[in-house]
PAKOL-803446 format. One record per residue (C-alpha): residue in one letter; x, y, z. Coordinates in steps of 0.2 Angstrom, whole numbers, padded with zeros to 4 digits, always signed. Layout:
BEGIN
aXYZ;...
//
This chain:
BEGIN
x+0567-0306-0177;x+0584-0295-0178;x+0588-0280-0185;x+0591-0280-0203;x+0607-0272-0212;x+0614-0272-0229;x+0629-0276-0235;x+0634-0271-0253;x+0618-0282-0265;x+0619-0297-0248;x+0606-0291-0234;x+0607-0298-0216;x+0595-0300-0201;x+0578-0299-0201;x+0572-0314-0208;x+0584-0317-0221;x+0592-0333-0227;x+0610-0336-0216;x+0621-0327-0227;x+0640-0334-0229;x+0654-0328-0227;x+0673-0333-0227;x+0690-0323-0225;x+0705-0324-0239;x+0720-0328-0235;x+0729-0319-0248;x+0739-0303-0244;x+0728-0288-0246;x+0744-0280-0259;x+0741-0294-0269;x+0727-0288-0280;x+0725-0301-0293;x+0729-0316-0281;x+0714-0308-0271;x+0703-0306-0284;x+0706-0323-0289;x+0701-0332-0274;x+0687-0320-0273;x+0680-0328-0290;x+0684-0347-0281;x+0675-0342-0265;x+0660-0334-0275;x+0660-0353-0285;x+0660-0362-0271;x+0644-0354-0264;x+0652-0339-0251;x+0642-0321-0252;x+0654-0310-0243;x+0671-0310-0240;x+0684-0300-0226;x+0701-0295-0231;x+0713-0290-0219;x+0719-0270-0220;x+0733-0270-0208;x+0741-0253-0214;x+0739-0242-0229;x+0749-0250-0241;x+0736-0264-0237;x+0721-0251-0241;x+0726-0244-0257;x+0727-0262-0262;x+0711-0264-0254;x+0704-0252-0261;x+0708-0259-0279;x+0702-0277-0276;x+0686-0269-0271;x+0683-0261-0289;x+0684-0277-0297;x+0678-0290-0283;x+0662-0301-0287;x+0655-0301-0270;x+0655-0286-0258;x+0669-0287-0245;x+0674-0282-0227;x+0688-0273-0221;x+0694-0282-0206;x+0703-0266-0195;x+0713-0267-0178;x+0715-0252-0169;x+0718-0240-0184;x+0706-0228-0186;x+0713-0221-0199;x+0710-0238-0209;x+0694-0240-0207;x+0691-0221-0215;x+0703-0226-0228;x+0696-0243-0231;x+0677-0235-0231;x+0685-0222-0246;x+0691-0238-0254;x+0673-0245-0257;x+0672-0259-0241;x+0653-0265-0240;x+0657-0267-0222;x+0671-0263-0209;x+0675-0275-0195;x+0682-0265-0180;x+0679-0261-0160;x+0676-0245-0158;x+0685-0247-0140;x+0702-0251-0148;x+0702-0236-0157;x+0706-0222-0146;x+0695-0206-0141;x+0678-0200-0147;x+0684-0192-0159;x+0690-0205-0168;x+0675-0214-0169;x+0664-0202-0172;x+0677-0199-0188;x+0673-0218-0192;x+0655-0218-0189;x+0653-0202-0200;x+0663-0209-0214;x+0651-0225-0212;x+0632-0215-0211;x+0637-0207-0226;x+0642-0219-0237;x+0627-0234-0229;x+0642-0244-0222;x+0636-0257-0208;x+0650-0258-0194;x+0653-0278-0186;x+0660-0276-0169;x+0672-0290-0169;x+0673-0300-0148;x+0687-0312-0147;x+0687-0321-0130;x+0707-0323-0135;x+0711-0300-0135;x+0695-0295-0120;x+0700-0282-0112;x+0712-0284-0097;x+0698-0275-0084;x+0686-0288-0091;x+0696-0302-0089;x+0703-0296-0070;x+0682-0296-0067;x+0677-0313-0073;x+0695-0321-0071;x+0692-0328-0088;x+0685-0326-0105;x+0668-0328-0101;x+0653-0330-0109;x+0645-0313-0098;x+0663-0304-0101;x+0660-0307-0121;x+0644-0299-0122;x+0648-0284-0110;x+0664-0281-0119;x+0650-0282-0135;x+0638-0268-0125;x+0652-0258-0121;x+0658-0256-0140;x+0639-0252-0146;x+0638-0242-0133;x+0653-0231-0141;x+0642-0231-0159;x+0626-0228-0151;x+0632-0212-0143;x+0635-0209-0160;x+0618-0212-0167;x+0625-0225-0174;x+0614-0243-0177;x+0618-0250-0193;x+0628-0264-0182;x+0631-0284-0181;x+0639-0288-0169;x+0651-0308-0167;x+0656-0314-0150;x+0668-0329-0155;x+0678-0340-0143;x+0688-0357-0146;x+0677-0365-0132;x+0662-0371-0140;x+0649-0371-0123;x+0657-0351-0122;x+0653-0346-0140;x+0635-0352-0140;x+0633-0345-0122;x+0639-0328-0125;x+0625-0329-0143;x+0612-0334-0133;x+0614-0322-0118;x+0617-0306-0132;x+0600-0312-0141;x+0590-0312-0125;x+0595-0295-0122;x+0594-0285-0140;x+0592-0288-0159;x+0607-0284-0168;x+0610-0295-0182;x+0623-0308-0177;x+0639-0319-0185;x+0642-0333-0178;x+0656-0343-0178;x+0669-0353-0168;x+0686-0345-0169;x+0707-0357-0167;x+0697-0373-0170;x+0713-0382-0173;x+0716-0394-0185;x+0703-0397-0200;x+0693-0412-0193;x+0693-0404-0174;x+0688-0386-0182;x+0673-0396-0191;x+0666-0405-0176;x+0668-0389-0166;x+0658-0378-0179;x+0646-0390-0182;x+0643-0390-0164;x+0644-0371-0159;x+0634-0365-0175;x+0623-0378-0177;x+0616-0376-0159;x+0614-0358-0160;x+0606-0360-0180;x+0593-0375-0172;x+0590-0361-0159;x+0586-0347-0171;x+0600-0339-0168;x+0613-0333-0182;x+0610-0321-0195;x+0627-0324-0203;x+0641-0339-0202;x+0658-0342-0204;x+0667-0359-0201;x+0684-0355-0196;x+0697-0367-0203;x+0714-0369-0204;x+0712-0373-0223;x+0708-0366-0241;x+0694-0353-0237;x+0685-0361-0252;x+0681-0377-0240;x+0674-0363-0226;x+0661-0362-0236;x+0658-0381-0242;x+0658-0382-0222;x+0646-0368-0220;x+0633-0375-0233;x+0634-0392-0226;x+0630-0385-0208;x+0616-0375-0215;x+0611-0390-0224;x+0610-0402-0208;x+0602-0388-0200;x+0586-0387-0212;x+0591-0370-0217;x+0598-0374-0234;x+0588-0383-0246;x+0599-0377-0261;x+0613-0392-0266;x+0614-0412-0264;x+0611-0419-0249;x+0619-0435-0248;x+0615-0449-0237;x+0623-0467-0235;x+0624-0482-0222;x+0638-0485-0212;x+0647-0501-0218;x+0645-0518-0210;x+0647-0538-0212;x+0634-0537-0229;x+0644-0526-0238;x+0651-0532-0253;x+0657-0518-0265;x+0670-0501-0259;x+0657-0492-0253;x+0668-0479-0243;x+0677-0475-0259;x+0660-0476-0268;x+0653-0463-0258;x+0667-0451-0259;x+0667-0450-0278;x+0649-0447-0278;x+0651-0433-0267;x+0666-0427-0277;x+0656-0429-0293;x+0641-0419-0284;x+0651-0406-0274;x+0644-0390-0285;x+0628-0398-0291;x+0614-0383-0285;x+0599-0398-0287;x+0588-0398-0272;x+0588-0417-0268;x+0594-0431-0259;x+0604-0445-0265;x+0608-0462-0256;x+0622-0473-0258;x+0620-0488-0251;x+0629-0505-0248;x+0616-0516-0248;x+0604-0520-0262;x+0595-0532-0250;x+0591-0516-0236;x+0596-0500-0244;x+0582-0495-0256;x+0570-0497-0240;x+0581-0489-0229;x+0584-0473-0242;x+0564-0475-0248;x+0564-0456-0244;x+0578-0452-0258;x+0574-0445-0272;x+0589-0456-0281;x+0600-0468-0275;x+0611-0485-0279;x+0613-0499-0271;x+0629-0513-0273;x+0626-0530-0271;x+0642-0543-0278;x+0647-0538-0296;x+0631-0527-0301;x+0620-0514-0290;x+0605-0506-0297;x+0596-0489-0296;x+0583-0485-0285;x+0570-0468-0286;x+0560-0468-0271;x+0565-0482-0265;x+0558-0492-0281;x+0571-0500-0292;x+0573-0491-0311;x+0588-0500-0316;x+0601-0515-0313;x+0618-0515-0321;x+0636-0519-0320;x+0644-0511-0305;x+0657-0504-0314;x+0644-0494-0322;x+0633-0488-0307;x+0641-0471-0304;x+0641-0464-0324;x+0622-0473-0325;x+0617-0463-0308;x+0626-0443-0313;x+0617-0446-0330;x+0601-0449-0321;x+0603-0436-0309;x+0608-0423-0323;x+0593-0426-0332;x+0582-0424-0316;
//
């Protein structure tokens, strides 16, 4: 079991639930327009969000977001130290920095006191795309083994400090190197990790590739925190995120939809069907699993395990609980006939 820390009312590590989290895209001087996707992410299921303080202007605005936001929130810092005090002042639940990149001891230890007096955890952020030159000149390349040193060498820098209120992300665009990197670090210590695949590419690449990379580690225990990076409205980071928690058994929280791949039997739009029950269901919080299926003939046995489910045959469909039938109607009328039934479960 890891570490545990706490961030704002969110605690990570040591046995709690995968917390996630996502990142705005807004500008950090653009309070209201921050504030607003704070309340959509919050909606959509996300527990903390990073904002990016890339000078002061950035941190007064910071600063003034976090007196309002809904969900605590992380100051994402490069190489300022003076940001991080700044953003710490400002009210950030967490500061996202590495301590390395910051200059001399004195400036971390400036950062680190700000931090123990105010209980602010510090994530020391990895990218296998900004490793220091000295690494990459010893392993040649972005390495899983030259992430987690480069890891060690930053906690080494808070730990001098008596410093341990730390998680710690190693991310890389190479799936195998990410999950590498996660699993070397947890066989060495028990700082609270995030997790994540970073520069996925496009939406349908960056899912596969998150799936992948977070799903291994989370199937292997590993992962105390999540984001799925994507190049996309942060509000579907965190749709992504549920589903991967979802698959992984982690998440029991929200519908899990299942359906059979179409074939030669299929005799209504069961593609289009499928998505405007998922659309229909996207925020409903229900633990239970709904089937769409093509086939009246097959798919109540084949979804037997459903709590709920339809089925579509030619012209009608009916309703299935537990794979035993309730209700046969139109097919026009399925969809309205199935959201009622599941409302009232």
């Amino acid at each position: 079991m890891t570490r545990q820390i706490q961030v704002g009312n969110v605690t990570i590590g040591g046995g709690a639930p995968v917390v996630i989290q996502s990142m705005l895209n807004t500008k950090t001087t653009d309070v209201e327009g921050s504030l607003a996707q704070i309340r959509a992410l919050k909606t959509a299921g996300c527990q903390i969000a990073r904002l990016s303080v890339q000078n002061m202007e950035a941190a007064r605005g910071f600063a003034q977001i976090c007196k309002d936001s809904e969900l605590p929130l992380v100051a994402d810092i490069h190489f300022d130290y003076k940001l991080a005090i700044a953003a710490a002042e400002g009210g950030a639940s967490k500061i996202r920095i590495n301590p390395g990149n910051i200059g001399g001891e004195d400036r971390v230890k400036a950062v680190v006191d700000v931090c123990r007096e105010k209980h602010i955890p510090i994530r020391i952020g990895v990218n296998g795309g900004s490793l220091d030159k000295r690494l990459l000149d010893k392993y040649d390349h972005p390495t899983a083994e030259a992430l987690v040193e480069s890891a060690f060498e930053h906690l080494e820098l808070l730990e001098k400090q008596g410093f341990y209120d730390t998680c710690v992300s190693m991310k890389s665009s190479t799936v195998p190197t990410m999950v590498a990197a996660a699993r070397l670090f947890r066989s060495k210590c028990d700082y609270p990790l995030h997790i994540g695949v970073t520069e996925t590419g496009p939406v349908k690449m960056g899912m596969i590739k998150s799936a992948m990379g977070i799903g291994a580690l989370l199937l292997d225990g590993i992962g105390d925190t999540i984001r799925v990076s994507l190049t996309d409205d942060p509000v579907q980071e965190v749709y992504a995120a549920k589903d991967i928690l979802k698959a992984a058994g982690l998440r029991k929280e929200g519908v899990n939809i299942i359906s059979c791949p179409t074939c030669g039997r299929t005799q209504i739009d069961l593609i289009g069907l499928v998505n405007r029950v998922d659309a229909a269901l996207k925020d409903c919080k229900k633990p239970i699993t709904v089937a769409v299926m093509g086939c009246i003939v097959n798919g109540p046995g084949e979804a037997r395990e459903a709590d709920i489910g339809i089925a579509g045959g030619d012209g009608f469909g009916m309703i299935f609980e537990k794979g035993v039938q309730v209700e046969k109607l139109p097919y026009d009328q399925l969809l309205d006939a199935l959201l009622k039934r599941i409302e009232a479960l």
